[in-house]
Structures are given as structure tokens and as C-alpha cells.
C-alpha positions as CSV (number, residue, x, y, z in Angstrom):
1,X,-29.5,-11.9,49.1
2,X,-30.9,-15.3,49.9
3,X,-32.2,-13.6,53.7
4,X,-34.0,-11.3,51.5
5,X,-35.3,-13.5,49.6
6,X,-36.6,-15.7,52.7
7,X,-38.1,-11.8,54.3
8,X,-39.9,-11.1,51.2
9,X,-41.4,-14.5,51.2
10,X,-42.9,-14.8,54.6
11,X,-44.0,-11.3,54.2
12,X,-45.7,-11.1,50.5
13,X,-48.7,-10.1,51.5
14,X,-47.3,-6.9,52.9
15,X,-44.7,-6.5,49.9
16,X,-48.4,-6.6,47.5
17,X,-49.3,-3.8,49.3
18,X,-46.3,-2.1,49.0
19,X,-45.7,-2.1,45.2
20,X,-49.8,-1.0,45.0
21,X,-49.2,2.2,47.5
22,X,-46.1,3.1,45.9
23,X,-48.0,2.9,42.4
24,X,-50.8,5.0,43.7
25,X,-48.5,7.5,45.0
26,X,-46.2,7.9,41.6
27,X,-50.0,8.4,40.1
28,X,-51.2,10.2,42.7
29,X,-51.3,13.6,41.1
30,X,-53.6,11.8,38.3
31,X,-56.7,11.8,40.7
32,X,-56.5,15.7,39.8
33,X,-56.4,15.5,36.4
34,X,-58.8,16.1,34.0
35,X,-60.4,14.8,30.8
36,X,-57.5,15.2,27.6
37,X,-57.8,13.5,23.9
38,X,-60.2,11.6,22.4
39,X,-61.4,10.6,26.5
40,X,-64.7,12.6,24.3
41,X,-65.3,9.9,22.4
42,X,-64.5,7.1,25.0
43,X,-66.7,8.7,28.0
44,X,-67.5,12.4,28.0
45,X,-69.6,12.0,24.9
46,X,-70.7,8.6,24.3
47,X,-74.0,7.8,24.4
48,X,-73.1,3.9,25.0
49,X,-72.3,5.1,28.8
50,X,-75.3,7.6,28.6
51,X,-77.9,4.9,28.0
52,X,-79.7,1.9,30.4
53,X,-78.5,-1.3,29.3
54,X,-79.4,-0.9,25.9
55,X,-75.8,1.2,25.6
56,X,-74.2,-1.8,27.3
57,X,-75.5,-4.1,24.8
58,X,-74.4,-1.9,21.7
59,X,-71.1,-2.1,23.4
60,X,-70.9,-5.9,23.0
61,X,-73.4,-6.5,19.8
62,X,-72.7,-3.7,17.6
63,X,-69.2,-3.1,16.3
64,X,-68.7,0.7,15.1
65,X,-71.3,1.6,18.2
66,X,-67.9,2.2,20.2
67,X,-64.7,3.7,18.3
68,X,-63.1,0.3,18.8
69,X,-64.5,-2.6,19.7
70,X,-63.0,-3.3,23.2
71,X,-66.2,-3.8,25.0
72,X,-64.8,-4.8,28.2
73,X,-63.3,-1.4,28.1
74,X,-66.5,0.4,27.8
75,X,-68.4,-2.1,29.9
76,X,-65.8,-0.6,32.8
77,X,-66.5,2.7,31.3
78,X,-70.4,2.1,31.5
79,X,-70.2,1.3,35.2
80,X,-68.4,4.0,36.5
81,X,-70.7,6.4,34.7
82,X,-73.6,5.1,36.7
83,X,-71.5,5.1,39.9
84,X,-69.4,8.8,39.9
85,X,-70.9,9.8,36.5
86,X,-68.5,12.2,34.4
87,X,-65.8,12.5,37.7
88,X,-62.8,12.6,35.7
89,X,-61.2,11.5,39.0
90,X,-63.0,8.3,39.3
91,X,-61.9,6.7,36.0
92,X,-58.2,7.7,37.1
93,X,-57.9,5.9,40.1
94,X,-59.4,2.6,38.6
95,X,-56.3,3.1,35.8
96,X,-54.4,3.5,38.5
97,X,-55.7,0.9,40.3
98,X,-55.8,-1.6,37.7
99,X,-51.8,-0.6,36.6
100,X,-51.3,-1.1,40.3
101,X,-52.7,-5.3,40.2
102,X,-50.7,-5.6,37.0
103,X,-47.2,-4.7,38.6
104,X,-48.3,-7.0,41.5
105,X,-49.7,-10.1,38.6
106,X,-46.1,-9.7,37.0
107,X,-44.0,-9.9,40.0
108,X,-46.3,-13.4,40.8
109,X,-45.8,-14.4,36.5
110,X,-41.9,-13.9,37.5
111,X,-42.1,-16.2,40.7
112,X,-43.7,-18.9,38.8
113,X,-41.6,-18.6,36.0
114,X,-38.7,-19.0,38.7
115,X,-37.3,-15.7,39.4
116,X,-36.1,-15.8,43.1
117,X,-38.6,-13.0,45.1
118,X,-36.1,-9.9,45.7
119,X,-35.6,-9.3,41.4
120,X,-39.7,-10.3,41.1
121,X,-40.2,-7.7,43.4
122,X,-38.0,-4.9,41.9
123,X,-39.3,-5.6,38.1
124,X,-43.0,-5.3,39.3
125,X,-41.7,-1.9,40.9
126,X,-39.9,-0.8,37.9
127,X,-42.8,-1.4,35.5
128,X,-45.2,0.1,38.2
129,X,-43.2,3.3,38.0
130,X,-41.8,3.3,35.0
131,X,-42.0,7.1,33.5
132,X,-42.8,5.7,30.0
133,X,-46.0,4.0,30.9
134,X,-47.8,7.5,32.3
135,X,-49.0,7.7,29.2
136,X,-51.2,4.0,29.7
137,X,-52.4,5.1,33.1
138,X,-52.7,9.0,33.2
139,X,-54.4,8.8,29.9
140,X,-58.4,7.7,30.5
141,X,-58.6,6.2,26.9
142,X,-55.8,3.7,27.7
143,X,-57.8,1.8,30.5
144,X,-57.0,-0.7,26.7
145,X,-54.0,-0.7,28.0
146,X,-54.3,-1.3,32.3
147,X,-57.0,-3.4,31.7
148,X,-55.9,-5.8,29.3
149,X,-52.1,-6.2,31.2
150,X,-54.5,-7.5,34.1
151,X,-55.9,-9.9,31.8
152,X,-52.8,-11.3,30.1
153,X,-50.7,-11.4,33.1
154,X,-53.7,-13.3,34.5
155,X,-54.2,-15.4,32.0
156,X,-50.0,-16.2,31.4
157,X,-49.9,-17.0,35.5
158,X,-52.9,-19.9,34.6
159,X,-51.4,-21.3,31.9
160,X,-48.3,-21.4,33.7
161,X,-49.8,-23.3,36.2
162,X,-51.8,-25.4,33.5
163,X,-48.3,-26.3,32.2
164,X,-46.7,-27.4,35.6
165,X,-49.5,-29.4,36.4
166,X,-51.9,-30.3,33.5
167,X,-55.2,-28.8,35.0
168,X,-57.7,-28.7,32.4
169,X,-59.3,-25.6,34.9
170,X,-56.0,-23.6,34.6
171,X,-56.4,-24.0,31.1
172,X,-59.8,-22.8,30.7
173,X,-58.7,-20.1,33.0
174,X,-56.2,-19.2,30.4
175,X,-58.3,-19.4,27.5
176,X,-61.3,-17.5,29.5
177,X,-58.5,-14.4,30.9
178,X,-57.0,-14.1,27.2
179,X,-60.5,-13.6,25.5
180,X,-61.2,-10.7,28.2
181,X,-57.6,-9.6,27.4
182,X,-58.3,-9.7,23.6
183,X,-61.4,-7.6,24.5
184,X,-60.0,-5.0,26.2
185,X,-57.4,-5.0,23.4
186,X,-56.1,-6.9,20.8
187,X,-52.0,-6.7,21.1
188,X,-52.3,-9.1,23.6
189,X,-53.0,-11.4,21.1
190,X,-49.2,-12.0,21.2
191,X,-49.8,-14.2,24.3
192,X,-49.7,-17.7,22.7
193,X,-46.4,-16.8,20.9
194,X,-45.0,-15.7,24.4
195,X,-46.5,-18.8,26.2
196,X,-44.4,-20.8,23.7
197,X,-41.2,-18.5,24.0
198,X,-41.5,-19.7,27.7
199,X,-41.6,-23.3,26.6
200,X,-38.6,-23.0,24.7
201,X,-36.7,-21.2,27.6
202,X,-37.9,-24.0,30.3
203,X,-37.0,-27.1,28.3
204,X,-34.9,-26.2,25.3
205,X,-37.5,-26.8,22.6
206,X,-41.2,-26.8,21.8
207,X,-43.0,-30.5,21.1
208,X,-46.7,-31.2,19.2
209,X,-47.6,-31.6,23.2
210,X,-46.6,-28.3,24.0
211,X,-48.0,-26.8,21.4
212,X,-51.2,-27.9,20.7
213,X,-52.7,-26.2,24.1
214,X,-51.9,-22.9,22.3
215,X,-54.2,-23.9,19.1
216,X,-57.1,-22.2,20.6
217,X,-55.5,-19.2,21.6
218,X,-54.0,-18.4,18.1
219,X,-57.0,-19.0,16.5
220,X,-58.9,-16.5,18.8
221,X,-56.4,-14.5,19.0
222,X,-55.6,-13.6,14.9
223,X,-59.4,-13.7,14.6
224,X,-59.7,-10.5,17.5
225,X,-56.9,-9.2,15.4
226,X,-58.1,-9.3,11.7
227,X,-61.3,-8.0,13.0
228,X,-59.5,-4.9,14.9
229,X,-57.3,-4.4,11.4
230,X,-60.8,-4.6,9.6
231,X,-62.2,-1.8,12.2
232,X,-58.7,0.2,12.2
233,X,-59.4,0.3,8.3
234,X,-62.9,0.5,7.7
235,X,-64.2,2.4,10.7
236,X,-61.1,3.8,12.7
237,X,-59.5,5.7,9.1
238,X,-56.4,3.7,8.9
239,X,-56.3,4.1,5.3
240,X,-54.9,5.9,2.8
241,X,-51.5,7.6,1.5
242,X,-50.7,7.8,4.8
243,X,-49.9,4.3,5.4
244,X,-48.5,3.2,1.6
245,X,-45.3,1.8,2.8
246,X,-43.9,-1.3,1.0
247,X,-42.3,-4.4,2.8
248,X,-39.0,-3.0,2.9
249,X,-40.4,0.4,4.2
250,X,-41.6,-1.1,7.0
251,X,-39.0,-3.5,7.9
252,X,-36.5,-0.1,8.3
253,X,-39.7,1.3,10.2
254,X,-39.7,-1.9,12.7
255,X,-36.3,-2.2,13.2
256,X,-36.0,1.8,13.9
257,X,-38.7,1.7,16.5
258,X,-37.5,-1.5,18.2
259,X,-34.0,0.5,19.0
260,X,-36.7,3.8,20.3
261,X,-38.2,1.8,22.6
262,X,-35.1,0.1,23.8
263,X,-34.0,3.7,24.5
264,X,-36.8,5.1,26.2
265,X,-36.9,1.9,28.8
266,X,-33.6,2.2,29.4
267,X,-32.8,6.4,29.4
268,X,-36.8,7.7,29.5
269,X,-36.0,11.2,29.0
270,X,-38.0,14.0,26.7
271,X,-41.3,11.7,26.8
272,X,-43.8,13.2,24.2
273,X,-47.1,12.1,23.7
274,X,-46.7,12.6,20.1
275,X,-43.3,12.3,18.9
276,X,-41.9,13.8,15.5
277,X,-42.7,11.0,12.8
278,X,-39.9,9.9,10.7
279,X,-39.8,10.4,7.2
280,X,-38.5,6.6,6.3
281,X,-36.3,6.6,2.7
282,X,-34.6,3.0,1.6
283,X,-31.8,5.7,0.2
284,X,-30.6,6.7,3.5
285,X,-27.8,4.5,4.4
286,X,-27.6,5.2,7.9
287,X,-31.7,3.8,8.2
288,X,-30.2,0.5,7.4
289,X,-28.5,0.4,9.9
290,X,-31.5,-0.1,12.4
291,X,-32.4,-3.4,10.8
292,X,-28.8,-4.7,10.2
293,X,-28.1,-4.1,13.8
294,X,-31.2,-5.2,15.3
295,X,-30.5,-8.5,13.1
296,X,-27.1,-8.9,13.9
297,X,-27.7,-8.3,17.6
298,X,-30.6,-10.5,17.9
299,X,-28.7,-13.4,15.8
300,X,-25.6,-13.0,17.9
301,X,-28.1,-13.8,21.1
302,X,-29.8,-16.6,19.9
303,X,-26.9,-18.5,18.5
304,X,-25.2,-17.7,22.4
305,X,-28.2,-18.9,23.7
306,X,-28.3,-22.4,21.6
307,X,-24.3,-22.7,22.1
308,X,-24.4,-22.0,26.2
309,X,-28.0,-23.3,26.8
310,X,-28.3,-19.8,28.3
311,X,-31.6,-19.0,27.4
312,X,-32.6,-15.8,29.8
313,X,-32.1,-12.7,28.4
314,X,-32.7,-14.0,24.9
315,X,-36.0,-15.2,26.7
316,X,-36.6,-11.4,27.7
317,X,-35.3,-9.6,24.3
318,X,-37.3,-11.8,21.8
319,X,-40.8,-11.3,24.0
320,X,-39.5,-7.3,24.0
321,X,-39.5,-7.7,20.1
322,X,-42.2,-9.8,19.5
323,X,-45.1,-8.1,22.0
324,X,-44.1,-5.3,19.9
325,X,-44.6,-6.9,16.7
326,X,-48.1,-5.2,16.2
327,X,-46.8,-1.6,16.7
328,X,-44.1,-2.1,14.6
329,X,-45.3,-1.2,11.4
330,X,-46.2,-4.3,9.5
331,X,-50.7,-3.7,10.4
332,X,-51.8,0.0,10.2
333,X,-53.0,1.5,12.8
334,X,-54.7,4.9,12.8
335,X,-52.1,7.2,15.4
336,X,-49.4,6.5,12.6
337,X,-50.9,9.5,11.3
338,X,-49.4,11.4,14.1
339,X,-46.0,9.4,14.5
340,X,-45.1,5.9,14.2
341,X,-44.4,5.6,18.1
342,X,-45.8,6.0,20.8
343,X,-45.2,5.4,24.5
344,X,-48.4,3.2,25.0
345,X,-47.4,0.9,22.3
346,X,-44.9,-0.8,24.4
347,X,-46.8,-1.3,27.7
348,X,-46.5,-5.2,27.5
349,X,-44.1,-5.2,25.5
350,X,-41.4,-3.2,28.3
351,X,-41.4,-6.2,30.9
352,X,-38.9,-7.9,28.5
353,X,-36.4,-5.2,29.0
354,X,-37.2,-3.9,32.8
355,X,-36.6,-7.9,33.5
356,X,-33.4,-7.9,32.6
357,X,-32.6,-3.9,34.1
358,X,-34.3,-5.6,37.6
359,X,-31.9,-8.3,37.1
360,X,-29.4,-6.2,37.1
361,X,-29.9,-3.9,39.3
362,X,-31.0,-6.6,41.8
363,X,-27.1,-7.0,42.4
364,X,-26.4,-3.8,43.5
365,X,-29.7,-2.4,46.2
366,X,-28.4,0.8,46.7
367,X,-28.2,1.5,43.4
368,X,-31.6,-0.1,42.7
369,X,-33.2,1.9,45.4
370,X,-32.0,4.7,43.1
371,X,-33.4,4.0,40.3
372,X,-36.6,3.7,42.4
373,X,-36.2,6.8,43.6
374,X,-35.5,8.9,40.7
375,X,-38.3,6.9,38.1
376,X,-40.8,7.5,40.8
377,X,-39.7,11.1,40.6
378,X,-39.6,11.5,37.2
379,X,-43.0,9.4,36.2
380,X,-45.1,11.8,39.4
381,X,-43.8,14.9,37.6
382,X,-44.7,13.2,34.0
383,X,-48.5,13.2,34.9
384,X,-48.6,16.6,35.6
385,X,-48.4,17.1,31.9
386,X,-51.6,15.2,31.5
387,X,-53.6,17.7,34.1
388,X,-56.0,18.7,31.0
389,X,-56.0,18.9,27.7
390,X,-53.9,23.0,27.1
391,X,-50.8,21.4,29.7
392,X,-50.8,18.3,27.2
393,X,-50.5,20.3,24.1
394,X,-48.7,22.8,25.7
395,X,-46.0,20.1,26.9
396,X,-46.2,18.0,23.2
397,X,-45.0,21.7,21.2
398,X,-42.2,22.7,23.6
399,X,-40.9,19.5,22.8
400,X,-41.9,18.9,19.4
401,X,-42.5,22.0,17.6
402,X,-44.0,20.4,14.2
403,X,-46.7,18.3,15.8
404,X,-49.5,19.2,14.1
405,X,-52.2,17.3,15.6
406,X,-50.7,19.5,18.9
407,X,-51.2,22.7,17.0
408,X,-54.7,21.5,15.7
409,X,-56.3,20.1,19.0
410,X,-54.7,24.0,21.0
411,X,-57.0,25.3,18.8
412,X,-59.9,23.8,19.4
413,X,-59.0,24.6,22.9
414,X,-59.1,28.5,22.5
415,X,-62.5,27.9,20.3
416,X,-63.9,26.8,23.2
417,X,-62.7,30.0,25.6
418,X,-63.6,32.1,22.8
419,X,-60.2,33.1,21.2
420,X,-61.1,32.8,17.7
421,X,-58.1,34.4,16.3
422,X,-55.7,32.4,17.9
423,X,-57.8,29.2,17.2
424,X,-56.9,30.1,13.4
425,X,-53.1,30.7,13.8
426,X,-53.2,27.2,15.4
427,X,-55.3,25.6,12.6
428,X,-53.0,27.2,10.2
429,X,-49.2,26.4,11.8
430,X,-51.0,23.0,11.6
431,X,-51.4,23.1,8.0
432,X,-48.8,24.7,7.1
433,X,-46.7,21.7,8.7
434,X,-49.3,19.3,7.3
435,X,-51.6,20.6,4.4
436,X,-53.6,18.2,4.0
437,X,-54.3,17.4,8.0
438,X,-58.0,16.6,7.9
439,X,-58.4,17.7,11.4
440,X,-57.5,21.1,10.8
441,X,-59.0,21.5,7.6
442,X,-62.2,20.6,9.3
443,X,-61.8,22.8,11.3
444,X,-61.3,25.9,9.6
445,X,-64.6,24.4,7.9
446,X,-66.5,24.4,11.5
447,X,-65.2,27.8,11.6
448,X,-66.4,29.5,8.6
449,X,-69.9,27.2,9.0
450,X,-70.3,29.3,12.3
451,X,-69.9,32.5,10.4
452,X,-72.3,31.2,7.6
453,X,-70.2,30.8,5.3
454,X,-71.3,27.8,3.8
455,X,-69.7,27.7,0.6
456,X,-66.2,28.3,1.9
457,X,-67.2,25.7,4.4
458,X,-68.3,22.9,2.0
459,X,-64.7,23.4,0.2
460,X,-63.1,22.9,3.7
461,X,-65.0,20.0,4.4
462,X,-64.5,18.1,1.5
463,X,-60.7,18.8,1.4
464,X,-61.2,17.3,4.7
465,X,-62.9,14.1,3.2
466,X,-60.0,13.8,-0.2
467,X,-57.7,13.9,2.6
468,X,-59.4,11.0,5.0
469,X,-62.6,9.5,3.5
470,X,-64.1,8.3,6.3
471,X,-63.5,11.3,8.8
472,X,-66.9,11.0,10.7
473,X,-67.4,14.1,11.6
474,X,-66.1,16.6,8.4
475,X,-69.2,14.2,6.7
476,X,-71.6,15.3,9.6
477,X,-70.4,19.0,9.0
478,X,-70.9,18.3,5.1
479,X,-74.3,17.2,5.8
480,X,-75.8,20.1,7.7
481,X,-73.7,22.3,5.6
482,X,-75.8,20.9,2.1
483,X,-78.3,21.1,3.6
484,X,-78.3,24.6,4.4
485,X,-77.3,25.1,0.7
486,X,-80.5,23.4,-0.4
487,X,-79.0,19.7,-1.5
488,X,-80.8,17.4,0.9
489,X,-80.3,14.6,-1.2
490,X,-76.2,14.9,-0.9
491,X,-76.8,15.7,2.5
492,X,-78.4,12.2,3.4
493,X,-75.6,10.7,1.6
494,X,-73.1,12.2,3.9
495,X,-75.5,10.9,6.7
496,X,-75.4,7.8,5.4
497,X,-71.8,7.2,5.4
498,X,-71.1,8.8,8.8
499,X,-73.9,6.0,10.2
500,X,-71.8,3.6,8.7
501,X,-68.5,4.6,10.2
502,X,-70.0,4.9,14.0
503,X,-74.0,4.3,15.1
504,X,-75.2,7.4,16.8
505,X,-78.6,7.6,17.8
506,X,-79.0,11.0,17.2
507,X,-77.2,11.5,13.5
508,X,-80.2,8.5,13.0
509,X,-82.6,10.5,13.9
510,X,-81.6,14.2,11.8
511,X,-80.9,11.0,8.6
512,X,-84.7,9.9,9.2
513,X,-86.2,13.2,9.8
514,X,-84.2,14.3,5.9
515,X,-85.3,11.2,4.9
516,X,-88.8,12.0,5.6
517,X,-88.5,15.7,4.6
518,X,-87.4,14.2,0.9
519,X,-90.2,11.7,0.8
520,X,-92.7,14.1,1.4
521,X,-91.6,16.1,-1.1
């Protein structure tokens, strides 16, 4: 092991390039993909990419000009549109690309942190190829995702270096990385907790000295993240009955979702992109057991871990837990309409656990190699679920029969090929699953709005709007629809609020031109 070791280090440059090609091939089939959900309102139909560098500015200045504010994001976004335009191709390989630089920034977090090269090397691999992160890279919307691991890992290798040596530009490195992380997205505002966790497993405890470098970073940090809470609620639709759990609710909904991404790191088999979504009930027995055993567990650890001075995997399993911590349940977030996991939630989160598999498997190569093998395998035929937008849904209701959103988004899919009839059945296995999903119900409004039928329309739409109250487009529906039934003044309301949910030039324009119609009146 150590003439491994002693190999990998004179040759690092080549062993870089080596985790980065085997990342592009396990991807490679993602270059042919196309564009799948909601990548309309990230880049096929955003007008902040469409614009000069007035879009760029919205980006940055106006919040609700973007779906979420990540402005890095769509700053990347922005500049590939001018370079390749709408090539779906071109915004996967820079995913790829950027997954690629984060496998290679862990393996050099790991080093520094002490790791000797050969299990460095075989966690960066593992999270390069890991079949539960296709849904981060294949997915254009997560560039969130790629883009802010670069950051962080960027920013944690800084202040690692700030800590061995006290380098006020390592710092500032740090600080400057975890903003760009923060705005590309906000769960990596769990980096000053982690930074702190590393602390504590270098030196056994965490002084004033240690921690006052942080300060800055946790004030940024929960300031990014009660703003992105503010935007989930306000302008995202993360209100509502759908996310009325009480505290003990969502502790058995954290605890539950800890052990389900435990599972799918260590056995990732039947990956869904939108999983069945538990119905949580504090009079099922058997759902306490999630939280007594993750409690028990993690107690057991730490108390090893103060009584042996051990302090490694307890290290890895508390920064598993707590990168998780805002997916867990306790801030709501809008996809937990749709299920409350979700392989993209643990992105970060994974190198906790595929530290401790690498470590592990480092022991025994050949089995290693294996595992190489058959993750690679599994993760290149994963993407070919994410080829377009029918062999995503297709894939998501063979394996989960009842997911509505599925159901909903297929039909939309044979609306546009002109299947009208089997757009409905969709719509309505959707509802009949979920009767008050305000996708489909707006969409069996678009449906009988086409067929002028504006009455039966309006009662669609607002159905629609009981259901979600800030669904921006069922009150762009409503307002064309009243105003083909001759109630301008309702219709600017509708306007109104839809401008206040997301800016859009245009809806500014048809909310001006009623408002002139009105005045003129």
C-alpha cells in the first residue's frame, strides 16, 4: 500500500486526469441528451439568458427575475447561451465538466485533511461515479448542484490551508469561494459547521480561536439561507397544507430520510427521480423507530469516539447528517410536494459516507476495482433515463406508479405531439392520485381554454390557485381567461400577482397594455 501510495504521488497530475476521463465517460451518454424538467424555466425559456447584459444584471439585482436566486448559476447559464445558444449538449458537458473538478477538489480536501493518496483517490472516484449523483449532473437545472460542490470543496481546501498556516489570503479565499458557493446554492451554507466538525476531529475540541474565523461565514451563510426560505415561500410556492408538519412530524421525517440516503449510497438500486412520498403518522410505531435508531446509533459513535479518541468515521457520519440537515425536513422546500427525497439532496452530503466505503474498500483493490467497475456501469446506464423528457417520465412510472407529477408532466408531453386524448387520461390518473395537484388541474384548464371553453376553464384555474396560491402560471391562464369573459379589472389583478411571483418582461407588457385599455375606458 505505501508503494502505491509513493506512485500516486509522483504521478498526480496524471491520476487528475484520470478520475476527469473516467467521469466524462460514466457521463458520456449525457452529451446526447436532451432538455427534461423545469431546464424551461432555467434556459430554454428564460428571457434572463435571451437578453444583452441587461438579463445578466436581473440575474444578480432582481430576485424573482430567475426562479431562484442562484445568479452564479444563470450567469453560467447566460454565457453558454451566447456561446452554443439552446445546444442542450453544451450545458451537459460543463455539468459534467464541473462534477468532474469536484471529484478531483475532494480527493485534494482528503489529502490535506490527511488521507494517505491511494483512499483519496478511490473516494474522489466513487463520488465521481456514484449512480445516485446522475441525477446532479445529467439534470441541466442542477448545475446548483456541480457548480456549488466546486465552490465549497474550493473554499473548505482554503480554509484548510488558512488553518494550517494562518494566511489571512487563504482566508479571504475561503470567505470569497463560500459566497460563490452560497450563490450557486444555499445548502452549502453547512460549510462553517463542517469546517468546525474538522476542528474537532484534528485536535479534540473547538477553542474561541478556532472558532471565531467561522463568524463570518455563519452570518453569510444563514443570511443566503433565510433569504432562499423567504424565496422558497414567497416566490418558489413552498406554502401551504402541503408542508403543515409539526416538530415531531418532522423529526420522524429527518430521521426516515437520513436511513434512505444511507441506503441508496451504500445499495443504489431502483433510483427514481421522484420517489413515492411517505405518508408520516406519530401513531405508527415502527416510524419511531427511524429516530430512535438514528439517535441511538449516532450516540453510541460519539460516546466511542470521546472514550477511544477515535474520531474518523464519527468525523464522516455527523458531516453525512449534518450537510443533510437542510433537506431533511425541518425548512420547506418546494419538491416536497412531489416526495420528501430526492437524489440531488445529498450531493454533498454523500462524501461522508463514500469516505468511509473508500476506506474500506481501499483494503481490498480487487474488490475496489469492482465496485469501480460495476458503479460506473450502473450510473452510464442511469443517464440514459434522462435522454428527454418521455424516457424520464416513462422510467419515474415503471417504478413508481402513483407519481403524479410523472403522470401530469407525460401529458403535457403528448399535448405537444398532438395526442389530446391521452394528454387527459394522464391529467386525470394524476388527479385521481392527487386531486388537488395544481399542475394537472391547470392543465385540464389550458385544455378546455384551447377549446374555448372559458367558463369551465376559469373553474379549473382557480381550483388550481385554492390548491397553490402563487402558481404563476394557472394566474397568467386566469388572466387571459377573464379577460376573454369581459372582467379586465380581475384580469389585471391576476397580472399583478403573477409579476410579483417572477418579473417577465412580456406579462409586463399584456399588464400595461390592460392597464391602458381600462384607463381609457
Amino acid at each position: 500500500m505505501q508503494q502505491w501510495n509513493m506512485i500516486l504521488e509522483k504521478q498526480w497530475r496524471w491520476v487528475a486526469a484520470g478520475i476527469l476521463l473516467l467521469t466524462l465517460f460514466a457521463y458520456s451518454r449525457a452529451m446526447t441528451c436532451g432538455y427534461i424538467w423545469d431546464d424551461d424555466f432555467y434556459v430554454t425559456n428564460n428571457p434572463v439568458l435571451t437578453e444583452d447584459f441587461s438579463g445578466l444584471s436581473d440575474a444578480w439585482l432582481k430576485p424573482g427575475a430567475t426562479p431562484q436566486y442562484y445568479p452564479l448559476v444563470f450567469t453560467t447559464f447566460w454565457v453558454e447561451h451566447q456561446i452554443w445558444g439552446l445546444w442542450a449538449g453544451g450545458y451537459h458537458f460543463t455539468n459534467v465538466l464541473l462534477h468532474g473538478l469536484a471529484a478531483i477538489l475532494l480527493c485534494q480536501v482528503l489529502l490535506k485533511i490527511g488521507f494517505s493518496r491511494w483512499p483519496a483517490m478511490l473516494a474522489a472516484i466513487l463520488f465521481a461515479i456514484h449512480p445516485v449523483h446522475v441525477e446532479s449532473v445529467a439534470w441541466i437545472t442542477e448545475r446548483k448542484n456541480v457548480l456549488s460542490g466546486v465552490c465549497y470543496l474550493a473554499a473548505a481546501w482554503c480554509y484548510l490551508n488558512f488553518d494550517d498556516k494562518r494566511q489571512a489570503r487563504m482566508w479571504l479565499g475561503a470567505l470569497v469561494l463560500f459566497v460563490f458557493a452560497l450563490l450557486s446554492k444555499t445548502v452549502t451554507s453547512t460549510l462553517p459547521a463542517a469546517l468546525l466538525l474538522y476542528i474537532w476531529f484534528k485536535r479534540g475540541k473547538i477553542t474561541v480561536k478556532d472558532f471565531l474565523p467561522t463568524l463570518p461565514f455563519w452570518i453569510i451563510g444563514m443570511g443566503m439561507g433565510l433569504m432562499t426560505l423567504y424565496m422558497e415561500k414567497t416566490h418558489v410556492g413552498a406554502s401551504g397544507s402541503e408542508w403543515e408538519l409539526n416538530a415531531l412530524e418532522r423529526v420522524l421525517l429527518a430521521s426516515r430520510a437520513i436511513t434512505f440516503y444511507a441506503g441508496k449510497l451504500v445499495w443504489p438500486s431502483q433510483l427514481i427521480f421522484t420517489y413515492p412520498k411517505w405518508q408520516i403518522d406519530l401513531s405508527s410505531w415502527w416510524q419511531w423507530t427511524f429516530p430512535l435508531g438514528v439517535m441511538m446509533f449516532l450516540g453510541w459513535e460519539i460516546a466511542r469516539s470521546i472514550q477511544l479518541k477515535h474520531r474518523g468515521r464519527t468525523f464522516a457520519l455527523l458531516f453525512f447528517c449534518g450537510t443533510l440537515f437542510p433537506a431533511l425536513g425541518f425548512f420547506d422546500v418546494f419538491p416536497f410536494t412531489y416526495s420528501y427525497v430526492a437524489d440531488h439532496f445529498q450531493y454533498l452530503a454523500s462524501i461522508g459516507l463514500i469516505v468511509l466505503i473508500a476506506i474500506a474498500l481501499s483494503r481490498y483493490p480487487i474488490i475496489a476495482l469492482s465496485v469501480v467497475l460495476v458503479f460506473t456501469a450502473l450510473t452510464w446506464n442511469q443517464v440514459g433515463s434522462y435522454k428527454n423528457a418521455r424516457t424520464l417520465w416513462d422510467d419515474t412510472i415503471t417504478k413508481n406508479p402513483n407519481a403524479w407529477m410523472a403522470h401530469t408532466n407525460l401529458g403535457v408531453i403528448h399535448i405537444t405531439e398532438g395526442d389530446e386524448p391521452a394528454a387527459i387520461t394522464s391529467f386525470q390518473k394524476a388527479l385521481s392520485i392527487k386531486p388537488n395537484y395544481a399542475e394537472a388541474l391547470a392543465n385540464m384548464g389550458a385544455i378546455a381554454m384551447l377549446h374555448k371553453k372559458y367558463p369551465e376553464a376559469q373553474q379549473w384555474f382557480q381550483k388550481a390557485l385554492d390548491s397553490r396560491a402563487n402558481f404563476y402560471r394557472a394566474h397568467l391562464n386566469m388572466a387571459l381567461v377573464l379577460t376573454k369573459l369581459g372582467e379586465p379589472q380581475k384580469a389585471l389583478t391576476h397580472y399583478s400577482i403573477a409579476l410579483t411571483i417572477m418579473e417577465d418582461p412580456l406579462v409586463r407588457q399584456k399588464l400595461n397594455q390592460l392597464q391602458l385599455q381600462l384607463d381609457s375606458q
